[in-house]
N, C-alpha and C positions, 0 to 999 in steps of 0.2 A: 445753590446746588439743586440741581431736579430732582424731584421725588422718586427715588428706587427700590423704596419699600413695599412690603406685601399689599397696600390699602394705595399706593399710586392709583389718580385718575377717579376715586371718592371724596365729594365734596359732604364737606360737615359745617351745617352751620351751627353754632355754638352758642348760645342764648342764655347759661346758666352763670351767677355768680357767685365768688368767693369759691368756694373747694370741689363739692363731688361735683359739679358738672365741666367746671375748668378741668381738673384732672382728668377726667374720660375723657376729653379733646384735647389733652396735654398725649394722650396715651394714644389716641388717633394721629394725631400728627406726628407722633415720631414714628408709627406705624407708616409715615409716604402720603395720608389723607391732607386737602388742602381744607384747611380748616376756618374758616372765616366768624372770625370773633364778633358777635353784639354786642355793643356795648351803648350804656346812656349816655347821648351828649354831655362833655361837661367833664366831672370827675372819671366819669369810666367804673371799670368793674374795682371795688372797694380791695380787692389783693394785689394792686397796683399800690397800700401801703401797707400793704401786712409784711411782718418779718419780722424777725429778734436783730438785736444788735443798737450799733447805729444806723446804717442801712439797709433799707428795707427792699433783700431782693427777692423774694418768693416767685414775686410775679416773673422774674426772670425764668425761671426756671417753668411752672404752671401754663405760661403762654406762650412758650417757644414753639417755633413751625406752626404759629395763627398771623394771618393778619385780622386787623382790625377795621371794621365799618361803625357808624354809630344811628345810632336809630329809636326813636323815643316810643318804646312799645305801650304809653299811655297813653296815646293820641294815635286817631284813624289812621294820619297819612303816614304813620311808622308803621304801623301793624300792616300798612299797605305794602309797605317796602320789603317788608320779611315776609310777607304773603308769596311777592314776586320772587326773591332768592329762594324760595322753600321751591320751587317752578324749579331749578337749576339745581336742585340737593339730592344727595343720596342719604344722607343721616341726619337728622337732627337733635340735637342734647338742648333741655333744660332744667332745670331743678328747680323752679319754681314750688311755693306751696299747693298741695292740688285745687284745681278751680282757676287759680289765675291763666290759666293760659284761655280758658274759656269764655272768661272775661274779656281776654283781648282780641277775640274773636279767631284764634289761632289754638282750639283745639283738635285732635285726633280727625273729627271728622270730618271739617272745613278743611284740614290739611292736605287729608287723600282725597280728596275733592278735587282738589289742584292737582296733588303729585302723589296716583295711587303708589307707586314706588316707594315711596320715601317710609324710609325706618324712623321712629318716633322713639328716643331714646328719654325716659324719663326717671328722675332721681330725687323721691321726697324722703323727708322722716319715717314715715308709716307705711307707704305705699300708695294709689290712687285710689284703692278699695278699703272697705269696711269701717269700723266705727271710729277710727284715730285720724282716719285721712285726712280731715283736715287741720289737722293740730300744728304748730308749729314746730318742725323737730329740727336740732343739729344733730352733729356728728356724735357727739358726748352722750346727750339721749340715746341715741341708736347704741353706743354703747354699753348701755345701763339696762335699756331691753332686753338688746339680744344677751345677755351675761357676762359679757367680756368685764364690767367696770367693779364685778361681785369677787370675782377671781384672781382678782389684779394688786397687790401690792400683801402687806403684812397682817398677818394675823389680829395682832392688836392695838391697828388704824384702820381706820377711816376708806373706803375703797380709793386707788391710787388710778390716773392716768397714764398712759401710754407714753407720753411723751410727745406723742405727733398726733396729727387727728387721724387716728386708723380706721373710725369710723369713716369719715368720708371717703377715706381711700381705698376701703375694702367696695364700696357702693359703687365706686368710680370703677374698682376694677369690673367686678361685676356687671353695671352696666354697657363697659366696654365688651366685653365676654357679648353680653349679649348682642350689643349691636352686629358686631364682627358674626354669630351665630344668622342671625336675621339677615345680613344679607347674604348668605349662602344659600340659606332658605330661599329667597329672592328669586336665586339663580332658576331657584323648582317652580316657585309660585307665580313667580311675575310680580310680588305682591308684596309694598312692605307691610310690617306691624309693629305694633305696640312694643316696646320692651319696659319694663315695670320694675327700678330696681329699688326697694326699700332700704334703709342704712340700719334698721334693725334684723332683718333679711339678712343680709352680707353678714351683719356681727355672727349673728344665729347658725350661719355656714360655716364657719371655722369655728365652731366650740363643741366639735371632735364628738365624743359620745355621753356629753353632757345631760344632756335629757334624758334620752334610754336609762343612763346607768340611776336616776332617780327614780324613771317609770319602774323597772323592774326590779332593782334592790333597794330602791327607797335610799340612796345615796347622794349628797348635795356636795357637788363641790366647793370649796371653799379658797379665801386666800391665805398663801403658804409661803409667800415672802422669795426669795431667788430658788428655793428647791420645788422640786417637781413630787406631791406626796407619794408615797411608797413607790417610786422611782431612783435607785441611788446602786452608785453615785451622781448626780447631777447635777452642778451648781457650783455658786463663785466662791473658791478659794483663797485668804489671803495669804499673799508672799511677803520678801521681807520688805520688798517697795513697791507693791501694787496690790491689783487681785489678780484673778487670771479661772476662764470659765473651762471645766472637765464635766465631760459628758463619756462617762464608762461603766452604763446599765448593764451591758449587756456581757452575760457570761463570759464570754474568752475574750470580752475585753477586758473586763474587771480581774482578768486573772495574767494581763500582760501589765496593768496599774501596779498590783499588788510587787509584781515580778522591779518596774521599774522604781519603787517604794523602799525597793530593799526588804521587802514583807511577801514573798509569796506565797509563807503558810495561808495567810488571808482567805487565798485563793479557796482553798479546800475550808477552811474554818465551818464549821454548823452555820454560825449567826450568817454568813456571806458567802455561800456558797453555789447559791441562786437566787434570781431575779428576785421571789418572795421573798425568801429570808432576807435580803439585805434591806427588802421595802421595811421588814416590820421591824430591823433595827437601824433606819436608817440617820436619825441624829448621834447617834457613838459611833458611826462611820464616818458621816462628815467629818467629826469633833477628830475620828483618828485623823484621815487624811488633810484638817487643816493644820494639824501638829508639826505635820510633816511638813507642808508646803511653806509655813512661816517661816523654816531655815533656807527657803531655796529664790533665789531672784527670779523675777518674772520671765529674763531670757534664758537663766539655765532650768527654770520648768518645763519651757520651751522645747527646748531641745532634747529634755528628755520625753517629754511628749510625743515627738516626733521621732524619734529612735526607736520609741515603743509603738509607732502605730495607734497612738491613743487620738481619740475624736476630742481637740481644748483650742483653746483661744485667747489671743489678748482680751479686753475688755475695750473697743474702740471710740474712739473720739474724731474731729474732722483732720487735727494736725494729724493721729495717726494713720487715717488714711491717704493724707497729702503724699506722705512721708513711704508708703508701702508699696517695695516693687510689683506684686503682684498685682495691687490695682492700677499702676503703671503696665504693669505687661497686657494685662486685655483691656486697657482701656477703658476703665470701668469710668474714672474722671476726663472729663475734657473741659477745652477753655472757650467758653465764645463771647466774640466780641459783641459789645452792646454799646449802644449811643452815650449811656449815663453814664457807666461802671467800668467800663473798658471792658478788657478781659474780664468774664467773669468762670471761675472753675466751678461744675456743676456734675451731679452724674449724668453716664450717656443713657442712651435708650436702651432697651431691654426689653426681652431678651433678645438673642443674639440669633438671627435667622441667617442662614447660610449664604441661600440662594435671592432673597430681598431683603438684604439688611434695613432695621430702622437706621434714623440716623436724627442728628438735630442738624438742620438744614440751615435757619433763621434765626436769631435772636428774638423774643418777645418785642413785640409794637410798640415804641415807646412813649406813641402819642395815641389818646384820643380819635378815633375817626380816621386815623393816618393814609389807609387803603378805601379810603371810601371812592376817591376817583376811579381809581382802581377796578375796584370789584364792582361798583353800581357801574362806568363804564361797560365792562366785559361784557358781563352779565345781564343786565337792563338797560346799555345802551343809555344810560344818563350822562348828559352833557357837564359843562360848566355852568349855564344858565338854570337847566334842573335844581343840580348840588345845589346852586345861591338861593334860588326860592325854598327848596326842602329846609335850608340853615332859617331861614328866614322864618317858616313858620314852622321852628321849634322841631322837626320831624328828625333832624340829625346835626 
């Protein structure tokens, strides 16, 4: 399929491995950008075995809409080769620790050297400045920095994980934000630049008014387990065969809750009859309202939910979203064919642009160096005889 996305006709070479920098060029390429994957001769980028299960398809999904070149950026004649593709690039992503790219004689300033154009997309632990940057960070660190890992599970345990790596993914997003930004900028300046995105940074952006509300009342938030503290009602209720999430803070909704409870004095009650008052009684609300809900089944919650106009939710899993018209109607799943796995069902792109849909064009690369005829043809004009000397001496 041709590229009919907003980023059509942006080339991205992609140099980073395992998460925040695959994901910002997972997020470019369903954006229409043609993304050309780096990878090490040999094993390739290491999320080519990451995944739960018995099979490991992450990379399925991470590397979709890239092909693949291989190029050993520890040796001259690689660093040479990516020198020459940076010549043909509008973007480039790596996540490297900071200083390596430097070492390989492929930083910032060598780069626009070649191609003052080119957006320099970069994605560490700490950022390229100040006193952490060089330290070695994941996703997990970034999130224990920026607060996300303080706030995150039960009062009394242990701080809890996410589930997925949000750190990398908030970074990635991020990063992407800003590539996309940079070259608009482009458009004024003539001129790409740096983009700088830290995974403590990204954490730090979405933790809402977190700092203020310490700086100025000297308040720390803490972890409060599925409820939202002096927020209520809001959080998981058990039925008599599952749970099932209500989200009704807010005043006339909490008085359409109360209504569909069979309880609308509630509504008017002292203790609940605004946003505060129900924050400072809000565990003998829960406690009422899961009284109630443990007589009622998950689908007839449902539907009174939905009668009443109340903001709740199943609790989902992947069979329930297999299984859910609506993410059938917009397509939220789709299935692409891949070498290994056949069909493989994955989410689609997002979001959903009118006028330049993203879209998943390609299946992830299933091999090693696969486009390397390919793209070093196109692009650099390398033969068959090139390729067999570059194999030869270790450069791809």
């Amino acid at each position: 399929m041709e590229p009919t996305g907003a980023l059509a006709g942006v080339r991205v070479i992609e140099l980073g491995q395992l998460i925040a920098g695959p994901f910002c060029g997972q997020l470019m390429g369903d954006m229409g950008a043609d993304v050309i994957k780096v990878e090490p001769p040999g094993k390739g980028d290491p999320m080519r075995a990451w995944g739960h299960g018995e099979h490991k398809l992450w990379w399925e999904v991470v590397s979709r809409n890239k092909r693949s070149v291989s190029a050993n950026l520890r040796i001259p004649a690689g660093q040479e080769l990516v020198r020459r593709l940076i010549e043909h690039a509008d973007v480039l992503i790596e996540n490297f620790k900071p200083g390596t790219m430097e070492k390989w004689g492929l930083g910032p300033d060598r780069l626009h050297a070649i191609n003052p154009r080119l957006v320099i997309v970069r994605v560490s632990g700490y950022g390229q400045t100040g006193p952490y940057s060089t330290r070695a960070g994941f996703g997990g660190i970034g999130e224990a920095m920026g607060g996300w890992r303080n706030i995150v599970g039960d009062p009394d345990r242990a701080p809890s994980r996410m589930g997925v790596s949000i750190g990398d993914s908030l970074a990635a997003s991020y990063a992407c934000m800003g590539a996309v930004a940079a070259l608009y900028a482009r458009e004024r300046t003539g001129r790409g630049q740096v983009v700088d995105s830290a995974l403590y940074e990204a954490v730090l952006q979405v933790m809402e008014s977190l700092v203020p509300e310490y700086q100025v009342s000297g308040y720390i938030r803490e972890r409060s387990g599925s409820k939202l503290p002096s927020v209520a009602p809001s959080n998981v209720y058990p039925c008599a065969d599952g749970e099932y999430l209500i989200g009704a803070n807010q005043d006339a909704v909490f008085a359409r809750l109360a209504t569909a409870m069979g309880q609308p004095e509630l509504a008017t009650d002292p203790r609940y009859a605004d946003h505060v008052s129900r924050g400072r009684h809000q565990d003998e609300l829960d406690a009422r309202i899961a009284d109630w809900t443990r007589g009622l089944t998950v689908e007839a919650l449902e539907q009174l939910m939905i009668e009443h106009s109340i903001p709740a939710g199943k609790i989902y899993r992947a069979p329930e979203m297999l299984a859910d018209p609506h993410f059938a109607a917009r397509e939220a799943l789709i299935e692409v064919e891949t070498e290994r796995w056949g069909k493989v069902t994955m989410q689609n792109a997002f979001p959903k642009l009118s006028d330049t849909p993203s879209a998943v064009r390609t299946p992830a690369p299933a091999h090693v160096g696969q486009d390397n005829a390919a793209v070093y043809g196109e692009l650099l004009g390398l033969g068959e005889d090139d390729l067999a000397r570059l194999q030869t001496e270790g450069a791809i």
